[in-house]
C-alpha positions as CSV (number, residue, x, y, z in Angstrom):
1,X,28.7,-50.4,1.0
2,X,26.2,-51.5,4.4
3,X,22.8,-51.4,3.9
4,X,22.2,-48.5,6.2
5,X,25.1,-46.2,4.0
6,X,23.1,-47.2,1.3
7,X,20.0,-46.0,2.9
8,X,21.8,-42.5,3.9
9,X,23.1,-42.1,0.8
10,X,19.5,-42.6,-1.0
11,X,17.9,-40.2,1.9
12,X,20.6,-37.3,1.1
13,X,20.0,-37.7,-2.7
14,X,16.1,-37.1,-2.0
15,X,16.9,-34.2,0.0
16,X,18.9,-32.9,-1.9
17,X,16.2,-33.2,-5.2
18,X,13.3,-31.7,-2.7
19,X,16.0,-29.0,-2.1
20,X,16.5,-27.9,-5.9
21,X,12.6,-27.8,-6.6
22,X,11.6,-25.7,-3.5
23,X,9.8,-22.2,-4.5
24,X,11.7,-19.1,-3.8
25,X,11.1,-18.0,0.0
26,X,10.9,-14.3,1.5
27,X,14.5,-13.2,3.1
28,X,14.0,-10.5,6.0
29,X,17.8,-10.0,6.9
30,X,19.3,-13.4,8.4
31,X,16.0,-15.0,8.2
32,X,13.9,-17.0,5.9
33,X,10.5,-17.2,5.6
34,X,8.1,-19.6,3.8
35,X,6.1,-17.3,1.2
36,X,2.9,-16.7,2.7
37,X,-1.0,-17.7,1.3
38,X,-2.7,-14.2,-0.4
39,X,-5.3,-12.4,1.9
40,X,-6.6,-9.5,1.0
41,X,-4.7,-6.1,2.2
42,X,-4.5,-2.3,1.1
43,X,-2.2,-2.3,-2.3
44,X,-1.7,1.1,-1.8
45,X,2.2,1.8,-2.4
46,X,3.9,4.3,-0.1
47,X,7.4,4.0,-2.3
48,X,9.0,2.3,-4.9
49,X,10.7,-0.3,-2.0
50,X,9.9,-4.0,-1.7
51,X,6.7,-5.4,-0.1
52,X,5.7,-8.3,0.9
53,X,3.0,-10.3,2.5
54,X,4.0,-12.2,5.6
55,X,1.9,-14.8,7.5
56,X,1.1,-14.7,11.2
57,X,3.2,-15.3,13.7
58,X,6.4,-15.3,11.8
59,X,9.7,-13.9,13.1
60,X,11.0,-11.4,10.8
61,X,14.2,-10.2,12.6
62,X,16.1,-12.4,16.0
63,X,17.2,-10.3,18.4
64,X,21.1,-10.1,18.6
65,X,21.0,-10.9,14.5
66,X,22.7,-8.8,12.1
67,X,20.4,-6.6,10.3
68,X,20.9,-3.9,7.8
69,X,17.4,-2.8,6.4
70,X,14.7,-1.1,7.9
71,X,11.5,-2.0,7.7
72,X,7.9,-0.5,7.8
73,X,4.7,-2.0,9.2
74,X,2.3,-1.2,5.6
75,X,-0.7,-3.5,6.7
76,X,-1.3,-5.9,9.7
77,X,0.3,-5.9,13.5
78,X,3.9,-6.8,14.7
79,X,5.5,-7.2,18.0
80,X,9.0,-6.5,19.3
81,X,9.9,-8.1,22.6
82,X,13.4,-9.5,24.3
83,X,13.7,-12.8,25.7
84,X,15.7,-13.6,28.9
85,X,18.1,-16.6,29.3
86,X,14.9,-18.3,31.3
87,X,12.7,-17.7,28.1
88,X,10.4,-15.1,30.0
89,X,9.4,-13.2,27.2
90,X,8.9,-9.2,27.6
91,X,6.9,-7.7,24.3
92,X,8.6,-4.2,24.5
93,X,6.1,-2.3,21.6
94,X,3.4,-3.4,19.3
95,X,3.3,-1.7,15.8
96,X,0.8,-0.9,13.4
97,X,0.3,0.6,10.0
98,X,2.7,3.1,9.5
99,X,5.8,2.1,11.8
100,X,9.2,1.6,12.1
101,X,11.4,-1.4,12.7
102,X,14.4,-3.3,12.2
103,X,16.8,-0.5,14.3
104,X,19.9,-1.5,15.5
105,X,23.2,-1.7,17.8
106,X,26.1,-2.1,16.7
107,X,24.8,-3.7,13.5
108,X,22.2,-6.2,15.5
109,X,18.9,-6.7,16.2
110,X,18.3,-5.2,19.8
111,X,14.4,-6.8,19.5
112,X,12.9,-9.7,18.4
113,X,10.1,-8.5,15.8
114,X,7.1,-11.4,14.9
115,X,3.6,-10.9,13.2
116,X,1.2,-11.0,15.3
117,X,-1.2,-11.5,12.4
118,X,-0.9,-11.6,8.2
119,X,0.8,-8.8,7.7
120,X,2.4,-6.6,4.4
121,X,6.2,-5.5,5.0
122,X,7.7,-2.8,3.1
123,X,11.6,-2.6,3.1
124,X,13.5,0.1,3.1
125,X,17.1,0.1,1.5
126,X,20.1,0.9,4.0
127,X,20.9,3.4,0.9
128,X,18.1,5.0,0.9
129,X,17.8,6.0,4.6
130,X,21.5,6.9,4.7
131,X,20.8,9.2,1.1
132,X,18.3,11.2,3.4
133,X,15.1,9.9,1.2
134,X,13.5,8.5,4.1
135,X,15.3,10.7,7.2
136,X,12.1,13.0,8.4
137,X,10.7,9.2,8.7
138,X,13.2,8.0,10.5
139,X,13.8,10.5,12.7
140,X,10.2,10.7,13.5
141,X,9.9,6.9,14.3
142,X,12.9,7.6,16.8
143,X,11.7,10.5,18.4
144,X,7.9,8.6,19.0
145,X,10.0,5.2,20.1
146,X,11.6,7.2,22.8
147,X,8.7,8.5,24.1
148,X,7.0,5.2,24.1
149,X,9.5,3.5,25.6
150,X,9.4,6.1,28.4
151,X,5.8,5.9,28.4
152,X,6.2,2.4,29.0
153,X,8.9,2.2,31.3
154,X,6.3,4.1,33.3
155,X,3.4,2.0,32.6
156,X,5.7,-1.6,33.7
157,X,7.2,0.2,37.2
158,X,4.0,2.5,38.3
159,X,1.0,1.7,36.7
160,X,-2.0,-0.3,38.8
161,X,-3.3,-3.7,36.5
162,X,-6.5,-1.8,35.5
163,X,-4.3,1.1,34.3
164,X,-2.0,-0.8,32.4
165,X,-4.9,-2.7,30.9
166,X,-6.6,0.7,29.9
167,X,-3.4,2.3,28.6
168,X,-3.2,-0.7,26.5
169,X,-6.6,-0.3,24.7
170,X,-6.4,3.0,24.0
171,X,-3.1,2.5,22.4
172,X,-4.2,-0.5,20.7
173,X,-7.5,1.6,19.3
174,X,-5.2,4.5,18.8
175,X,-3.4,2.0,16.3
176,X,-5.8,-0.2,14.8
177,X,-9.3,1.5,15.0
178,X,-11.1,0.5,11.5
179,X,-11.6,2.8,8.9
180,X,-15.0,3.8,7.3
181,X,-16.1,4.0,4.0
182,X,-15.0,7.7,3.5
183,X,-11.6,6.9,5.3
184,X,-12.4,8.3,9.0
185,X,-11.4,6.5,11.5
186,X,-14.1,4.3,13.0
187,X,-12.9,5.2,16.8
188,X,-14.3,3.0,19.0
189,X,-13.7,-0.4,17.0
190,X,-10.8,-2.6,16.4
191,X,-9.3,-5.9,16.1
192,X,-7.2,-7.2,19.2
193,X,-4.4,-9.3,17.1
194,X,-2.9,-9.5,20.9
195,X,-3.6,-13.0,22.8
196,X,-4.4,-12.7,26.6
197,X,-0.6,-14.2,26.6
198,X,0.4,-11.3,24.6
199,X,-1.1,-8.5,26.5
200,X,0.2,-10.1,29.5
201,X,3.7,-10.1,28.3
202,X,3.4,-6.5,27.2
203,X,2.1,-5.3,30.5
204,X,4.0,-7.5,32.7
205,X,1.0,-8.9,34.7
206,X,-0.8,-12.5,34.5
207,X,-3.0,-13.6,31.7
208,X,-5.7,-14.4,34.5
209,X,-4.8,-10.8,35.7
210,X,-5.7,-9.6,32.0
211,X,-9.0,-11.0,31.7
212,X,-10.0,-9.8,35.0
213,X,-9.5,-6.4,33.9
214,X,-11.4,-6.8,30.8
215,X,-14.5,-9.1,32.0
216,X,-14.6,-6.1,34.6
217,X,-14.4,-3.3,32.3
218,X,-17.2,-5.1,30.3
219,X,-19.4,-5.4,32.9
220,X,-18.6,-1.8,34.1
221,X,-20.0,-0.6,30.3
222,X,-17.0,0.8,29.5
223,X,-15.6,-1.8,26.4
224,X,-17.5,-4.8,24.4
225,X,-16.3,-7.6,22.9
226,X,-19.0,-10.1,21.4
227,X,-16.0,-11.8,19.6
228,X,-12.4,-12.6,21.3
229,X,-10.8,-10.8,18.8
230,X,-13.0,-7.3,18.4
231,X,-12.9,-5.0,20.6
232,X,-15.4,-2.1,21.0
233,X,-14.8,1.1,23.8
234,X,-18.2,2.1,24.9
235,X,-16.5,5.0,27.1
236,X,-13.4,6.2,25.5
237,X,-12.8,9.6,28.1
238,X,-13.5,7.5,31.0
239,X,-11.0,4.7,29.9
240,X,-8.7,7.3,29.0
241,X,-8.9,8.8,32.7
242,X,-8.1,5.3,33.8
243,X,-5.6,5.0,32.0
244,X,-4.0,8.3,33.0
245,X,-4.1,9.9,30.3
246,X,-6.3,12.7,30.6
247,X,-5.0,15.2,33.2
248,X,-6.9,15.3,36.0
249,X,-7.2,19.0,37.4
């Protein structure tokens, strides 16, 4: 035996060694992911399914992957988007507490889903859906994806930059506002787990376009944001009318 086959075959052994004494990992589907550190989240249980805490910016599902669980958002933010053969990324919804993902065609992924910050991840059983335990869920989650995707379809092919920046606030406070002590929503305050990058990807406009619109909506009075990351609507109607979503008659 060469020198350098004995060098291979001393690398391969090592690997193999490191191999047997890694810790278990967290499976979403096809994918494997490292476990992540603890942060604290709500423990509240909303079933009996698995949960699990995932770190940010980790790729749960691939799009195009086979898939056969469904999965719901229980604490943090995640993003489905589509990538085109160039790599231009278009962020199709952002999900918070509550929603569904992981839906399928033909047995595969038709989004890529990532955290977009630590996150907990309930999974729901492909038994349990198809048994009808979780099918008023479901079927809810499908109705309200429809109509956002609608709603965005909209937003991507009509909407001016400052709309499309305003729609996305109000959804994202919609989503994320924090809650106060006796559980009420706290309306006008939440975190922006969305990058300029992000927002830009989910609105289809420029990241320099984004922060045009929001510098200008801070000067104007209508949002605050003393960190990168918090967000504060000063004027929720008249970002709301901006945004188009209060009928003007």
């Amino acid at each position: 035996m060469s020198i350098s086959d004995a060098s291979l075959s001393d690398d391969a052994d090592e690997i193999a060694r490191r191999i047997a004494t890694m810790p278990d990992t967290i499976t979403f589907a096809e994918t494997t992911l490292p476990p992540p550190p603890t942060a604290a989240f709500s423990t509240t249980k909303l079933s009996p399914n698995r949960q699990r805490l995932v770190g940010e910016h980790a790729t749960l599902l691939f799009q195009g992957g086979r898939n056969r669980h469904l999965y719901r958002v229980v604490d943090g933010c995640v993003a489905l988007s589509q990538l085109l053969d160039d790599g231009r990324r278009q962020i199709t919804d952002v999900l918070g507490p509550g929603r569904l993902f992981g839906f399928t065609h033909d047995g595969r992924n038709i989004a890529t889903a990532e955290t977009l910050t630590f996150a907990r991840i309930e999974t729901l059983a492909a038994s349990q859906v198809e048994d009808g335990d979780h099918g008023p869920a479901v079927a809810a989650e499908l109705k309200a994806t429809l109509h956002r995707m609608q709603a965005h379809a909209t937003l991507l092919g009509r909407k001016t930059a400052t709309e499309k920046v305003a729609t996305a606030l109000i959804d994202l406070a919609d989503q994320f506002a924090w809650r106060g002590r006796a559980g009420s929503a706290a309306r006008f305050s939440f975190n922006l787990y969305l990058s300029r990058a992000d927002l830009a990807d989910w609105l289809g406009l420029t990241v320099e376009t984004v922060s045009r619109c929001l510098n200008r909506f801070k000067r104007d009075g209508l949002i605050d944001f003393s960190h990168p990351k918090t967000v504060r609507i000063l004027e929720e109607l008249h970002l709301r009318t901006m945004a188009g979503l209060v009928r003007r008659d």
